[in-house]
C-alpha positions in Angstrom: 15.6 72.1 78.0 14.0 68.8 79.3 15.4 67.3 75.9 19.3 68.9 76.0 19.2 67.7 79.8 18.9 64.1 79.0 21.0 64.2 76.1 23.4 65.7 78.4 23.1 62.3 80.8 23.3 60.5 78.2 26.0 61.8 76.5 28.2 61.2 80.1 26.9 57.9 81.0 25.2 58.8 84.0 22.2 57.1 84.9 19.4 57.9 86.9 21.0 56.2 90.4 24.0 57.9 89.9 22.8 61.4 89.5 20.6 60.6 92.3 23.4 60.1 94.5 25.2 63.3 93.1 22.7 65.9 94.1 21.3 63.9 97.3 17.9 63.0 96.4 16.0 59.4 95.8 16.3 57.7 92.3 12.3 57.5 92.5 12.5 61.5 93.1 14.6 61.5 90.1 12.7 59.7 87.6 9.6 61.5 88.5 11.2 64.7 87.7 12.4 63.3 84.2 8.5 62.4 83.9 7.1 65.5 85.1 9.7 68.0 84.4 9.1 69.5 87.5 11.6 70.9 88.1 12.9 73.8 90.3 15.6 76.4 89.6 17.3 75.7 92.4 17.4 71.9 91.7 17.9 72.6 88.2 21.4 73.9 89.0 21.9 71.0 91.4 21.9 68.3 88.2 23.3 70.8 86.3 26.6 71.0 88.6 26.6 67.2 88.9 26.9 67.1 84.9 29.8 70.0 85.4 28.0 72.4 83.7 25.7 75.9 84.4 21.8 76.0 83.5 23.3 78.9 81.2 24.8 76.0 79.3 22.0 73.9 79.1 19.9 76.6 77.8 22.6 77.7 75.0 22.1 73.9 74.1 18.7 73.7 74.0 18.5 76.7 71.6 21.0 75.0 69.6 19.1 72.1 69.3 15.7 74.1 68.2 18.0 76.0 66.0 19.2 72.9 64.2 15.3 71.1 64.0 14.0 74.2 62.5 16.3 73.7 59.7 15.8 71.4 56.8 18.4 70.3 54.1 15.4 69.6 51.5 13.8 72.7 49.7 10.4 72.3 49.1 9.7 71.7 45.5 8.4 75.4 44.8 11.2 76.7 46.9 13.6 74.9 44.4 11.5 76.3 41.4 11.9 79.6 42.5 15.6 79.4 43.1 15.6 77.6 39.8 13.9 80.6 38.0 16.1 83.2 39.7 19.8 83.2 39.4 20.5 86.1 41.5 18.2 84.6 44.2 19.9 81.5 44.1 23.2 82.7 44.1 22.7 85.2 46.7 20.5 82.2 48.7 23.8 80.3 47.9 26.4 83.1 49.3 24.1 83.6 53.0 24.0 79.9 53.5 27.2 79.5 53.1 28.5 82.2 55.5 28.7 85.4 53.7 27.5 88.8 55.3 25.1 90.5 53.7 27.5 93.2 52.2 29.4 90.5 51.0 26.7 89.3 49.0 25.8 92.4 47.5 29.3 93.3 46.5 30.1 89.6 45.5 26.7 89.8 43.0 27.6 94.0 42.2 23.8 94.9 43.2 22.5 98.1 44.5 21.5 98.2 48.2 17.6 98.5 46.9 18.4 94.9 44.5 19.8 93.2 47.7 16.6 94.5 49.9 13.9 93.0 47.6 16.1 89.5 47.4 15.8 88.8 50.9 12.6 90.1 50.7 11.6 87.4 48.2 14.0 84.4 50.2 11.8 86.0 53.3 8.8 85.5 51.6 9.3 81.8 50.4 10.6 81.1 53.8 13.9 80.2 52.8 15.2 82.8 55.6 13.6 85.0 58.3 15.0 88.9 57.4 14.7 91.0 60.7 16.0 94.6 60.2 18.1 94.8 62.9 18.6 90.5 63.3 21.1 88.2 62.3 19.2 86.4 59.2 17.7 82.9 60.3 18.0 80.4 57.7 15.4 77.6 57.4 17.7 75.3 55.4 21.1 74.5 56.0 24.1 72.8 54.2 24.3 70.3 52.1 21.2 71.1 50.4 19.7 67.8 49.2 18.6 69.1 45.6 16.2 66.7 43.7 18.3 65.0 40.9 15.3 65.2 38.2 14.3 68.8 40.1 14.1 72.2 38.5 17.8 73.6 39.6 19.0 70.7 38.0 16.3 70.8 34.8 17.7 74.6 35.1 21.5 73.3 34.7 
């Protein structure tokens, strides 16, 4: 949250003097809660406010931001050979990333139920995705996939 906060600074121009005047406290006292992240709720929501924004913000944007650097746009080179191998894995891997439910997918590729199961079971298991039963899938690549010109997917083509 540290991270998002500064970013959030940053991102309005405010320096540390200024926010220091904002929520009544010392530049010095400032800084060393940058250094230390020391910081309290309650003064948490006082930099918060000067930056016009809630803590429940900040936090949605801090998860973003882990959200987005546990995502890669480069497969791992046995990732791509397995999606390479496996036409209904990539295509269904394709379908996901791009958007599409889960019952989309399965109706889009016309698989059973049991055929859609063991493909996220196998994009589970090479960590393309994270498969809760009851989660939104978690994808541990994201769009534009950066497919290795002399790779297998494109030996595959």
């Amino acid at each position: 949250m540290l991270a998002a906060l500064q970013r959030c600074l940053k991102a309005q121009g405010m320096t540390y003097r200024a926010l220091s005047k904002a929520i009544n406290l010392s530049e010095s006292s400032v800084k060393r809660l940058f250094a230390d992240g020391s910081f309290t709720l309650a003064r948490l929501e006082k930099v918060c406010g000067a930056l016009d924004m809630t803590v429940a913000d900040l936090s949605r944007m801090a998860g973003s931001a882990r959200v987005a650097q546990s995502q890669t746009d480069t497969l791992s080179l046995e990732q791509e050979r397995l999606l390479a191998r496996n036409p209904p894995l990539l295509a269904c891997f394709y379908l996901l990333l791009n958007g599409h439910s889960i019952e989309e997918t399965r109706t889009r590729l016309k698989i059973s139920l049991r055929a859609m199961r063991d493909l996220l079971s196998a994009l589970s298991a090479a960590r393309l995705v994270d498969a809760g039963a009851k989660q939104p899938l978690r994808f541990h690549a994201r769009l534009p996939i950066a497919w290795r010109a002399d790779g297998p997917r494109a030996q595959a083509l």
